[in-house]
N, C-alpha and C positions, 0 to 999 in steps of 0.2 A: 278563484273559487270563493263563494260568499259567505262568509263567517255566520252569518244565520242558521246552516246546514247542519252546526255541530254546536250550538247552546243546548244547554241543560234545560229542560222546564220547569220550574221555580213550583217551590213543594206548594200545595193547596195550603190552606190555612184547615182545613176539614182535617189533613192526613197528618199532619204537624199534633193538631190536641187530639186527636188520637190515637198517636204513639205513647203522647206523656200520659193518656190513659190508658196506655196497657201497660205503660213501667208502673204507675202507681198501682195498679192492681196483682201486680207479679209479687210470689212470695206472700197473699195476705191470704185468709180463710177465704173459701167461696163462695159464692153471693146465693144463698139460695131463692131459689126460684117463684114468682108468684102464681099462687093457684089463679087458674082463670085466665091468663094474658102468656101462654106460651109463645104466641109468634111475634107478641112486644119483645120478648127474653132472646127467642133466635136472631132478633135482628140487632142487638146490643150486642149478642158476644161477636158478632160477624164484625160490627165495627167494632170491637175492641181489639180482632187480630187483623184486621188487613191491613196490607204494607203497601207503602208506596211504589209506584214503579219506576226502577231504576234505568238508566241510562247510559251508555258508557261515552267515557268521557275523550274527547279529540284533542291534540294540541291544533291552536291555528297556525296555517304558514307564518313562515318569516319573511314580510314583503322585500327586508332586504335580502335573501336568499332568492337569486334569481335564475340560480342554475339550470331549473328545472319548469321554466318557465318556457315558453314560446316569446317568438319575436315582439309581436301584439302586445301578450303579456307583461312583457317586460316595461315596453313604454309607457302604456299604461299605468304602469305601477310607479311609473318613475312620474308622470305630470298627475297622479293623484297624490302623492307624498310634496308635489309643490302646489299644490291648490288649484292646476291647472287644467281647465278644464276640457276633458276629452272628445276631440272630431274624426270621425270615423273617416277613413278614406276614402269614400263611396261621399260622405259629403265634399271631401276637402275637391276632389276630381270634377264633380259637379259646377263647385262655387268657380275652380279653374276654366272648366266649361263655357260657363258665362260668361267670366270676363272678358276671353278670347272672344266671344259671340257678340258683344257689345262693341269691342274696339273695331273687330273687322266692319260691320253693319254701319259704323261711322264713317268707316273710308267709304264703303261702295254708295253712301247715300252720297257724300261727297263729290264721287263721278259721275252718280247719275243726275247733280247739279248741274254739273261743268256742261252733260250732255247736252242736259234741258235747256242752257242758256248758249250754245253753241247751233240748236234747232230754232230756236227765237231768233236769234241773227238770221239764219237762213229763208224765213217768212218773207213775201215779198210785200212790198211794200201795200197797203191798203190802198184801195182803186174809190177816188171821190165823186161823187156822184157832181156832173155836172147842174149850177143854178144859175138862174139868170140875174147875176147879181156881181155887178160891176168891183164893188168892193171885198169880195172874196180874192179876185186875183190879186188886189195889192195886198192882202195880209197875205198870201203864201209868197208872193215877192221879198214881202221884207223878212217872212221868215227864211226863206232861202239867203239873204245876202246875211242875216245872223249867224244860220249855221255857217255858211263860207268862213264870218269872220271868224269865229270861235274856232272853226281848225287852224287857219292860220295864225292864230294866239297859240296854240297847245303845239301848234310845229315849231316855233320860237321857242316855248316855254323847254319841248324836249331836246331840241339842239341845245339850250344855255345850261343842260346838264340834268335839269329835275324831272323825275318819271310824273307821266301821266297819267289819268285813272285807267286809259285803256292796258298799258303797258304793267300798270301794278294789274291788273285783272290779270293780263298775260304771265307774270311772274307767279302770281297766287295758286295757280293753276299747275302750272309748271311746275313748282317746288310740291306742290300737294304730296305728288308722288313720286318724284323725282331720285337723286342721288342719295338722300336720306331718308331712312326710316324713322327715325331717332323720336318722331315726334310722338309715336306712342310708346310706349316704355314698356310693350311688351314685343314691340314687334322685333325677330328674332337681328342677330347680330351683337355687337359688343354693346355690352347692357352694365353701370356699375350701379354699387347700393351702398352708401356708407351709413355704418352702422355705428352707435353708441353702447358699448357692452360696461356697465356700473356694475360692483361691487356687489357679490348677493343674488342676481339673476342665476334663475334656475335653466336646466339644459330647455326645460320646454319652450319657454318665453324666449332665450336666445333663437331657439328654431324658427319662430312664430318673426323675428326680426328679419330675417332671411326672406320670406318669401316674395319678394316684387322680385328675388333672382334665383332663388333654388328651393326646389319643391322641402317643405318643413316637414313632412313625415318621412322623407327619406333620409334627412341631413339627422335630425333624432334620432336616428334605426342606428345611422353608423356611430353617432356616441352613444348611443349606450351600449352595440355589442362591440366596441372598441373601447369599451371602460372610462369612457374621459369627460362622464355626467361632472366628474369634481374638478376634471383642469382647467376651465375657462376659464381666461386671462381678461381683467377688465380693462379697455382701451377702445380705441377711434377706430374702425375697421375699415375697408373701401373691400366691398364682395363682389367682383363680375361677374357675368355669365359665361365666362371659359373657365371658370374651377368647374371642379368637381364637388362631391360632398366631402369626400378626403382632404382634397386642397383645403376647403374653407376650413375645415376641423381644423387641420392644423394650423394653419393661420394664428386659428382665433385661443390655441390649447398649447402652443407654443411659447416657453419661458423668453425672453429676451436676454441677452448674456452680450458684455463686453462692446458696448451701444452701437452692434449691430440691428439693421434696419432693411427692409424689402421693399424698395419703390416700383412698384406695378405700374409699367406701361397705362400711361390715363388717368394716372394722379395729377390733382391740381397743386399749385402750391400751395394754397390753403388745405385742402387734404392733407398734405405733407405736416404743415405748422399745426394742424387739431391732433393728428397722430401721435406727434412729439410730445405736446402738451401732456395728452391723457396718459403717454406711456413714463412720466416725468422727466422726460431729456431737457426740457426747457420750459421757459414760461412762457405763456400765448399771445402771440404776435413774435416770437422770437425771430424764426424761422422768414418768417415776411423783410423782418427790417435787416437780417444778413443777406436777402434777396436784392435788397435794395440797394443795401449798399456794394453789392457787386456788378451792379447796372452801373454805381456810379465810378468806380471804379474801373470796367472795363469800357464805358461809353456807349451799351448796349442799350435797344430802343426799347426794348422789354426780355422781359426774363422767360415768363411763363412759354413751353416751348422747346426752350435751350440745354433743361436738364434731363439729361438721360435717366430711364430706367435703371434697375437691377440692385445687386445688393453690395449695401454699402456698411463699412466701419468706420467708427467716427470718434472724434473726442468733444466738441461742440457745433451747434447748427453752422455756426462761418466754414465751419473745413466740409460739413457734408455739402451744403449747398457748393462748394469750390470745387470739391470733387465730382457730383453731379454732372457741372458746367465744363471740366478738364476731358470726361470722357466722352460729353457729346464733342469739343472740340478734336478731341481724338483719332475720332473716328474719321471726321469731316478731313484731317491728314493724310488718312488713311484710303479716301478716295477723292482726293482732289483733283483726280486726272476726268472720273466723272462728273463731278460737279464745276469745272471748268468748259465739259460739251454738252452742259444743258445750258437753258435759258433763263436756267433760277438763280436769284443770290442764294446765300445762306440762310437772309433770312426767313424769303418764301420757303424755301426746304424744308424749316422747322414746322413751320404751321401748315403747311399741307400735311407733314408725317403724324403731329399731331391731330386732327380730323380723320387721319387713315386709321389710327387705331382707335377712332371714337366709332368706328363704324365694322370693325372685326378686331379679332383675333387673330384670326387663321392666315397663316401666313402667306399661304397659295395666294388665297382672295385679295389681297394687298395691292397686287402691282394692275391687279384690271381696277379697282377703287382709283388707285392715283390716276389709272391712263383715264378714267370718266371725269375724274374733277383737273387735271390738264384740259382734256378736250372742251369742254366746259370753259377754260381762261380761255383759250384760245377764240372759239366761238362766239366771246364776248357775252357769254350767258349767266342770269345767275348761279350761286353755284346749289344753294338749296338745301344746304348744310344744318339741319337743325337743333342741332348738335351743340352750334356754335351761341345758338338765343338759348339754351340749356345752360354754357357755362355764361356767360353775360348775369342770370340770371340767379345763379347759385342752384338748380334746381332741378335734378336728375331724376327725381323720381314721379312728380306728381304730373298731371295731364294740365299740360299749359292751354290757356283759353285761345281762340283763334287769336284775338288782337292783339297777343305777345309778337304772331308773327305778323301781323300786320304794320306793328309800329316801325318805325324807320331807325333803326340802330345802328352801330356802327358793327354789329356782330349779327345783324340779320341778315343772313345771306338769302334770303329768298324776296328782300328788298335790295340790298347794298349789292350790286356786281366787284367781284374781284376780293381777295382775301383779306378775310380781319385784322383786326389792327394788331394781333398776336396769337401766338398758339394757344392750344385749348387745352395742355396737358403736357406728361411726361410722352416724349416717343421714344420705341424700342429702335433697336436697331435695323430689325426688319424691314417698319415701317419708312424709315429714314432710307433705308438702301430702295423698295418700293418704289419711294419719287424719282431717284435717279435714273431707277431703269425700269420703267412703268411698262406694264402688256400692253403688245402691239394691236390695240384694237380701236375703233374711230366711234364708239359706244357712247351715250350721251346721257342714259339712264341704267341704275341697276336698282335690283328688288330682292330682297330673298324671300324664299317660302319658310312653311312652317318650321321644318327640319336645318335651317340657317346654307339654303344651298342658294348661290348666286346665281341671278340671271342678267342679262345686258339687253339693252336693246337703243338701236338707232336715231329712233321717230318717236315722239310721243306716242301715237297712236298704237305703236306696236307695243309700247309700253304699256298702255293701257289695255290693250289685250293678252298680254303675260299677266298682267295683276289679275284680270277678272277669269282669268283661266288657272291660277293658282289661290285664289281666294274664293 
């Protein structure tokens, strides 16, 4: 309610000197009157008695009394008390609107390239008017033994291992919309967002950090009518798209006690070592060089991958990273009778469970992801993993330019066939069980819609009519 409503009106300066001229006149002889000018006289004693008009007086609310406020209300009152400035829902849905309307608009123009240059191929070839001019025929001669030679240069060149331009086209295409969505950082599926939470951030501005993964008017709602505007814990956060607003709350409003610590499925180990840092367990880079030295230690090709999720107690980084690494071994004992009848080492395992959880959560959806990216090795295809030029690059959230995926890396999987040179995160155990016993399905693309529900499909083509029939 607006404190305007209930101000006082600030006395005249007219009604002010003439009060003190009716106190100086109270108690003395009365003024007699001049002959001649009675209605000069009537109009003197009128201002000598009239009084001001009174007012009664309101206390203003107490914005920190919120009890009796509305939901709205409340928030409000909470990001005007931090300086922060108020977006109606009605815009925040709109601004969502469009970004979703933007990203999609990119893919479908995307296809209807591929179309346009897939009808250009099929153009038959231009019909030349015959001249009588002897030297015509030998310039299409020689151009015909050109082209001959240049395929057989580029069928050499493909055999000695290096892709072609035809075949990067091939690939370009293929990965657009392939096994991963990952390349736009909204499109639904497992999505993370690490956050930097500093000392002094108010609840609103924390919100406002949230949003590339969970809507910031709802995550607000639940701290302020869960009271915990004052418990946010300054530290390194990693937020997915499988919390809730709950989850995240307590995540980030949660004391840390007795150097217990929560490794979320799709933690990098940098993630791991910035976490530690901010939350004072160690000093930065600590966590990296106990990593290192248990590569060298156990003669492992790389780390990243090999450590399990879940939550851990610690007394310094060397035992957590030890214990990480003892329970993905653990486990791997614990099904060794399956991972002796597939056709994976250990340490393909690791990094396909790793990619399985860059790409969901849900544990259903798991085992038809691995049987797409199996099918996938098998087929000799690439695997189109975007996920993978994401962690290469340090870079989860921003919209990478095409030519990130164009460059030839060793973690571009929509250039480079067959899996990277290490895993791309923490995997859960889910994920890891996934690769061993992957859904029986011979699937070669998947997609999810808005609502994160999967779909599969065989052919490109049919792929590409599930996208333009769910987008």
């Amino acid at each position: 309610m607006s404190e305007n409503k209930f101000k006082v009106p600030a006395k005249s300066k007219a009604s002010s000197s003439d009060a003190a001229s009716a106190k100086k006149t109270k108690g003395t002889a009365p003024v007699k009157k001049r002959e001649g000018n009675t209605a000069q006289s009537k109009l003197e004693k009128a201002k000598v008695t009239r009084k001001p008009a009174s007012f009664p007086q309101r206390s203003l609310p107490d914005v920190q009394d919120m009890g009796n406020m509305t939901r709205e209300e409340r928030i409000n009152a909470v990001l005007k008390r931090e300086g922060v400035k108020v977006r109606s829902t009605k815009q925040q849905k709109e601004n969502t609107e469009k970004k979703a309307a933007d990203r999609y608009s990119g893919m479908k123009k995307a296809i209807a390239g591929s179309r346009a240059e897939e009808s250009r191929k099929r153009k038959p070839e231009p019909v030349y008017e015959k001249k009588d001019n002897s030297g015509l025929y030998i310039r299409i001669a020689a151009a015909a033994l050109a082209v001959i030679f240049l395929l057989i240069v580029l069928v050499l060149i493909r055999r000695a291992g290096s892709s072609s331009d035809a075949s990067s086209t091939a690939v370009s295409s293929d990965a657009m919309t392939s096994a991963a969505h990952v390349e736009d950082s909204a499109e639904p599926g497992f999505y993370s967002h690490t956050v930097e939470i500093t000392k002094g951030m108010g609840a609103g501005e924390v919100s406002r950090l949230l949003e590339p993964v969970l809507d910031s008017d709802e995550f607000l709602s639940y701290l302020v009518d869960s009271g915990l505007t004052t418990s946010i814990q300054p530290g390194i956060y990693i937020i997915d798209s499988s919390m809730t607003a709950e989850e995240a709350a307590h995540l980030i409003t949660s004391r840390v006690e007795n150097n217990s610590v929560t490794i979320y499925a799709g933690y990098t180990l940098e993630d791991i070592d910035r976490m530690l840092w901010s939350r004072g367990f160690a000093g930065r880079g600590a966590f990296l060089s106990a990593c290192d030295e248990l590569a060298s230690e156990y003669g492992m090709s790389f780390v990243e991958g090999y450590l399990m999720s879940g939550v851990y107690e610690f007394t310094d980084v060397h035992s957590l990273a030890y214990s990480m690494l003892s329970s993905t071994l653990d486990w791997f004992r614990s099904h060794s009778q399956e991972l002796a009848s597939s056709s994976l080492s250990m340490d393909d395992a690791v990094r396909i469970a790793s990619m399985v959880n860059r790409e969901t959560q849900d544990e259903e959806q798991m085992p038809v992801i691995a049987a797409v990216i199996l099918n996938r090795i098998e087929e000799d295809m690439p695997l189109g993993i975007d996920a993978t030029t994401r962690y290469e690059l340090d870079d989860w959230t921003g919209d990478l330019p095409q030519s990130a995926y164009e460059k030839i890396t060793p973690y571009n999987t929509r250039r480079q066939k067959g899996l990277p040179p290490s895993g791309i995160g923490c995997p859960s155990p889910a994920s890891l069980e996934s690769v061993l016993e992957p859904a029986d399905t011979g699937a070669l693309y998947y997609l999810h819609d808005k609502q994160g529900r999967l779909y599969t499909s065989s052919t490109y083509e049919e792929h590409l009519k599930t996208y333009e029939r769910l987008y």
